[in-house]
C-alpha positions in Angstrom: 79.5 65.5 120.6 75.4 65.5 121.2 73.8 68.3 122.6 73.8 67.4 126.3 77.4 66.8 126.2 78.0 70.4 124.9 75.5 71.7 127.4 76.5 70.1 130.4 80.3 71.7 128.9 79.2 74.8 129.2 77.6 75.1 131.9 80.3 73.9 133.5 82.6 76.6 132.3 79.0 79.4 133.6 79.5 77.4 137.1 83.1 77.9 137.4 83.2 81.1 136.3 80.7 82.4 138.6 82.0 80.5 141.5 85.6 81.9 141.2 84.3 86.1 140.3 82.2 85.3 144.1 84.8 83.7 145.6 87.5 86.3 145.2 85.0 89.0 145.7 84.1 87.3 148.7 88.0 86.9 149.9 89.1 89.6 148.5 86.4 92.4 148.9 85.3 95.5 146.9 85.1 99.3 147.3 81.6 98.9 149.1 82.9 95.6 151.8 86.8 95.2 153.0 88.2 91.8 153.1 89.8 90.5 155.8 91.2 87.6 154.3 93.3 90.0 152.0 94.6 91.8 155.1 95.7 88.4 156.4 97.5 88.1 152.8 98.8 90.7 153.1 100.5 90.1 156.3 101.5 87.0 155.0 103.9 88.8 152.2 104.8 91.4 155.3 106.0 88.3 157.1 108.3 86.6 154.3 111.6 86.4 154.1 114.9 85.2 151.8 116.2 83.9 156.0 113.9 81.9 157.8 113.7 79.1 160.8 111.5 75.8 159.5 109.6 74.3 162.8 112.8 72.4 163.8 114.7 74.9 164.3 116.7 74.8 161.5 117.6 77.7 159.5 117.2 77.9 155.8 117.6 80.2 153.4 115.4 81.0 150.0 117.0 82.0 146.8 115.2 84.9 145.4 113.7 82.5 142.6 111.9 80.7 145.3 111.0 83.8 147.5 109.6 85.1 144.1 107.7 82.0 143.5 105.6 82.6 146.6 105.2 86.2 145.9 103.4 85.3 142.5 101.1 82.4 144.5 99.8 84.9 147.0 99.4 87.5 144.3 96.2 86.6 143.1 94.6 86.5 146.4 94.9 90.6 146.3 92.4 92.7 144.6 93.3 94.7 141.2 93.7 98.3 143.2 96.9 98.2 144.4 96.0 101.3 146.1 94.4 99.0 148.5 97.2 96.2 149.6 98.4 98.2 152.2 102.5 97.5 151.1 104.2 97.8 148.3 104.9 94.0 146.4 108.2 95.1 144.9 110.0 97.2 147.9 108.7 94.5 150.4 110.9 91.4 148.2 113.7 93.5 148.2 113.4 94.2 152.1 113.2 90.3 152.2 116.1 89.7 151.0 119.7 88.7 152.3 121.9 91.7 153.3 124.4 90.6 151.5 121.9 90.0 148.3 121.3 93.4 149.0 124.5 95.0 149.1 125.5 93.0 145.7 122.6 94.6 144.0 123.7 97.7 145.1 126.8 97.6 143.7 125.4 96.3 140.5 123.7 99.5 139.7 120.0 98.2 140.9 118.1 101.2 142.7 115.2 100.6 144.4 111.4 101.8 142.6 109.8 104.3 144.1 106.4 104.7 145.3 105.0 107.3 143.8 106.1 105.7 140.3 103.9 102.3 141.0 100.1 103.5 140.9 98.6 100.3 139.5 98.9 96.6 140.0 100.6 96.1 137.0 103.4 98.5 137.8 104.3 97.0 140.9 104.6 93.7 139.1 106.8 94.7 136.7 108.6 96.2 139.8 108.6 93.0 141.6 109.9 91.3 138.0 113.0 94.3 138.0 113.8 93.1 141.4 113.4 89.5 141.3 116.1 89.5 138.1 119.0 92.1 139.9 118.6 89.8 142.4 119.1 86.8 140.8 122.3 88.4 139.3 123.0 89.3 142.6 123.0 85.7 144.0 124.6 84.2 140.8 128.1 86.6 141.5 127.9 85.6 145.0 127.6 81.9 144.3 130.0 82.5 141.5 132.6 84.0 144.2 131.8 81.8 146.7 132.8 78.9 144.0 135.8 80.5 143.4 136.6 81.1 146.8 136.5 77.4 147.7 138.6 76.5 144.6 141.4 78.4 145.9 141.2 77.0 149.7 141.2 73.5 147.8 144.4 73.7 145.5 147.5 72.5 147.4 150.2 74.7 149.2 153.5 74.7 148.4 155.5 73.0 151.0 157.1 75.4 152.9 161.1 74.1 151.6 160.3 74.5 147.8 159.6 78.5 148.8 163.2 78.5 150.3 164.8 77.3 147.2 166.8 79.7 145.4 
């Protein structure tokens, strides 16, 4: 490569760099300016959940891998003091979730975290990671049951005369 070319590379790589640190500090704020926008994100995680209406009126429902998935696309949008989001990441996916999600949990031995044991970003994450795994094992023994549930309406009855056989 000549010279420009590496030049012109790297100040690329300055540009972008610079860009993105303003950008987010910008969106997201610092200790000395708020940031609306994050307040907006987080109202946007506030508002998500596993049961939801699409603009037709039909109602779907989100596996937790896919509630999840948009969890970790609006997390970057938040600053790194977690003191600031204003809810808690991992307690607010589990209070998106399906009741009965929920309840299998539950019974799986999966006990909600606790605030006061999430002080950073990174804890809440690894919260939100906790959570996102019981409750995929949670919606695996429900699909699991569900399978077998329909097996057994599917196999064929007796007829009624072979049960009066002797």
């Amino acid at each position: 490569e000549d010279l420009t070319t590496q030049l012109t590379s790297y100040f690329t790589t300055i540009h972008c760099t610079a860009f993105i640190h303003f950008y987010r500090k910008d969106y997201v704020g610092d200790a000395a300016s708020g940031g609306d926008a994050a307040e907006e994100t987080i109202d946007l995680i506030l508002d998500m959940k596993c049961e939801c209406r699409l603009p037709g009126g039909k109602k779907t429902v989100l596996s937790p891998d896919e509630l999840y998935s948009r969890y970790l696309d609006i997390l970057p949008l938040l600053g790194e003091d977690s003191s600031q989001w204003r809810a808690n990441i991992a307690l607010t996916f589990h209070s998106a979730l399906t009741d009965k999600v929920k309840d299998v949990m539950k019974e799986q031995g999966y006990k909600k975290p606790k605030k006061c044991d999430m002080k950073t970003a990174a804890d809440e994450i690894l919260q939100l990671q906790k959570a996102r795994a019981a409750a995929k094992k949670a919606t695996e023994r429900i699909n699991a049951e569900s399978k077998r549930m329909r097996q057994q309406l599917i196999l064929p009855m007796p007829p009624l005369l072979l049960l009066m056989l002797p």
